[in-house]
N, C-alpha and C positions, 0 to 999 in steps of 0.2 A: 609644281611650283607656279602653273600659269595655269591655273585650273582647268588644265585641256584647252585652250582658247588661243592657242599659235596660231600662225597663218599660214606656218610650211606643214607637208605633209612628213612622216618618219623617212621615207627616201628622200625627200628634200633637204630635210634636216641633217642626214649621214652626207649626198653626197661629197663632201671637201673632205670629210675624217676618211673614205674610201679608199678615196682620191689621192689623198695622202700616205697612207697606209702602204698603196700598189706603185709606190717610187721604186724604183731601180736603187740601190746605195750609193751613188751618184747622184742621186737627185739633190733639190734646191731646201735647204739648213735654213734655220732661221728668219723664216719669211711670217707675215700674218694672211691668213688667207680665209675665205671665205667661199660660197660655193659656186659664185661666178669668174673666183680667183684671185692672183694676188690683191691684199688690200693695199696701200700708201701707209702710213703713219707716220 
């Protein structure tokens, strides 16, 4: 879609989906986040 020309690398790119992924089922619902963390919106 970006003709290869991102500026994060594939591990930069995953880590928040990870990150997100290896919650406990207690962890935090309906947040937006990104890979330095919650975003505002």
């Amino acid at each position: 879609m970006n003709t290869h020309t991102g500026q994060l690398t594939v591990t930069e790119g995953t880590d928040s989906i990870v990150r997100l992924a290896m919650l406990e089922t207690d962890g935090p619902t309906g947040i937006f986040t990104d890979r330095l963390g919650p975003v505002a919106w």
